[in-house]
Residue, then its C-alpha position, 0 to 999 in steps of 0.5 A: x540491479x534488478x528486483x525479482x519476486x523469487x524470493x518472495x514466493x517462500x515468504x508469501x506461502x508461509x504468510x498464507x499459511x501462518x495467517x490464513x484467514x477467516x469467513x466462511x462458505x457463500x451459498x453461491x459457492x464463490x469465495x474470494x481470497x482477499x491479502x490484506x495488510x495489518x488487517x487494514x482493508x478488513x478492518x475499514x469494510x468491518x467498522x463501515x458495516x461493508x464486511x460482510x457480502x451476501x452473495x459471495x465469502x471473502x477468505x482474509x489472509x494477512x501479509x508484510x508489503x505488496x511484493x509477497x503478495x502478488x507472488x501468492x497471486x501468481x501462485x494462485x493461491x490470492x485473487x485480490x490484495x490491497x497495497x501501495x502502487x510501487x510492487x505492481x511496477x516490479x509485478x509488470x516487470x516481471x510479466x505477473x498476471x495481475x491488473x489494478x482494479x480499483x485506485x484510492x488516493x488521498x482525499x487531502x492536500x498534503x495528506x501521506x501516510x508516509x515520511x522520513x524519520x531521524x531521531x532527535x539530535x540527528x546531523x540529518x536536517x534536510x534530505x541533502x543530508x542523505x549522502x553517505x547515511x543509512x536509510x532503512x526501508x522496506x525493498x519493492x514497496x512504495x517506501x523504496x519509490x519514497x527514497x528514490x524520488x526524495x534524492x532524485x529531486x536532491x540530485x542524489x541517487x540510491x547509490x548515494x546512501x547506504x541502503x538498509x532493507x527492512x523486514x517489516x515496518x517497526x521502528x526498530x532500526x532507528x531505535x537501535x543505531x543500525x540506521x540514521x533515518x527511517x521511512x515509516x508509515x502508520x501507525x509509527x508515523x504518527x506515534x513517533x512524532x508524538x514522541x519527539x522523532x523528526x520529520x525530514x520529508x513528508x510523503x506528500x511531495x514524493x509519492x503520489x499517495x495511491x493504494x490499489x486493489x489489484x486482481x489476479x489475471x485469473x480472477x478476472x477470467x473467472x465470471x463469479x470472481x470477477x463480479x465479486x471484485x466489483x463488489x469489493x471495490x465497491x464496498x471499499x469506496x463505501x468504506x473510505x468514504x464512512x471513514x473520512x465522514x465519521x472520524x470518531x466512529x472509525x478511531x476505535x477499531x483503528x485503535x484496535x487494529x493498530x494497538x494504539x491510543x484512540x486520539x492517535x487513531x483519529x489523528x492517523x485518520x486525518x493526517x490522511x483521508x482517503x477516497x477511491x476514484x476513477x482510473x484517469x490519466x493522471x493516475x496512469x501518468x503518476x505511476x508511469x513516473x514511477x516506473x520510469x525513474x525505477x528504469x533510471x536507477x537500474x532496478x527494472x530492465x525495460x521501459x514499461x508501458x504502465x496503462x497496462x497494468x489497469x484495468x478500468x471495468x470498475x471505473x463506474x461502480x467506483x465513481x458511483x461510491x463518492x457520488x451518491x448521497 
């Protein structure tokens, strides 16, 4: 089966319009429509002070999953958005005009904002128990890959579970029966855990823990946009970094941004620190991973070549970010 962005065009559109955005005019006239993802690049550039460019405007609009927004991108109507790297292997699939500009990883060992979740007094105990479950998750984004990789190494396959498509990252599923297990990111994660929910499988040790900003083709052609996203990269390093280094003054507006606790936001904050690096070949290999075992399942065509998809002009401003003092 192959997974196409058709379908998501209408969705993208009606995020567009439903969750347009904010920031006004820059006197050099260039604005940069940013997609976000539960406000979450918005919210770490604000509370690091890196919100708010000078020479450029960012236009926000917000979105559920990386797959709505590269259709908007294609439709261009979104220069850059911020997600997860499994929508770009679809993305190159298809032949989207986009390229990732700007990589961050965690920053810990063992650090995931993502896992495998079942209820107390689940049968499910470890992920052999898969076979034949429900699994609820959210289609084309990293949490497919989660899946898919987590029964690759049990050697299972997707056709192996009862699949269950999410239509947004809530628990409600699992809470209700409809599904045996869940894969879940922030901030379910964390508060679910606290309540005594299960975790199966840490993200860890089947994602490769990547987010990107990723650029529309366009974008980059266009020389004041293009100098605006090197500017954006680079405040989104600054950003991480803040975060990681002041904990305590990043937890409040995590809190807000995701309605929860204070200590659930530093505890979000240091189950998964973050940093923006260079694209390196370790990268590049990761995502080539990606692919390929997508290839093996059947959900993309052809083999891809992932180099590329990236786009490594920011490399240096990036690195420039983690190395000054």
């Amino acid at each position: 089966m192959k997974l196409s962005f058709a379908p998501l065009r209408a969705l993208a559109a009606g995020a567009l319009l439903s969750l347009a955005a904010c920031g006004g005019a820059a006197d050099s006239g260039t604005t940069l429509k940013v997609a976000d993802q539960l406000h979450a690049l918005k919210s770490s550039l604000d509370v690091a002070g890196e919100g708010q460019p000078t020479d450029y405007a960012i236009e926000w609009a917000n979105f559920v999953g990386g797959p709505p927004i590269i259709a908007a991108q294609t439709g261009g109507s979104i220069d850059v958005g911020w997600m997860a790297e499994t929508p770009l292997i679809f993305a190159q699939a298809a032949g989207s005009p986009v390229k990732v500009v700007a990589v961050s990883q965690s920053a810990k060992q063992g650090g995931s904002a993502y896992a495998l979740v079942v209820k107390p007094g689940s049968p499910i105990r470890t992920a052999a128990d898969l076979k034949g479950k429900s699994v609820t998750f959210m289609k084309g984004t990293v949490l497919h890959y989660f899946i898919a990789n987590l029964l690759e190494k049990q050697g299972l396959s997707l056709k192996d579970i009862k699949q269950v498509q999410a239509t947004g990252f809530g628990t409600g599923l699992l809470d209700k029966g409809a599904a045996d297990a869940i894969i879940l990111t922030e901030p379910f994660l964390t508060e679910l855990e606290q309540a005594g929910k299960i975790i199966i499988a840490n993200g860890a040790d089947f994602t490769p823990g990547f987010n990107y900003l990723v650029a529309s083709d366009a974008a980059l052609a266009d020389p004041a946009k293009a100098k605006a996203i090197g500017d954006l990269a680079a405040r989104a390093a600054r950003a991480q970094r803040w975060q990681r280094e002041h904990v305590k003054k990043a937890a409040p507006a995590l809190a807000k941004q995701y309605n929860v606790g204070i200590d659930i936001a530093e505890k979000i904050i240091e189950r998964s620190p973050s940093k923006y690096t260079p694209i390196d070949n370790s990268i590049i290999a990761a995502h080539q991973a990606e692919a390929d075992l997508f290839l093996k399942e059947g959900l993309i065509r052809k083999k891809l070549d992932a180099s590329q998809i990236f786009d490594k002009r920011y490399d240096s401003i990036v690195a420039a970010q983690e190395a000054a003092k």
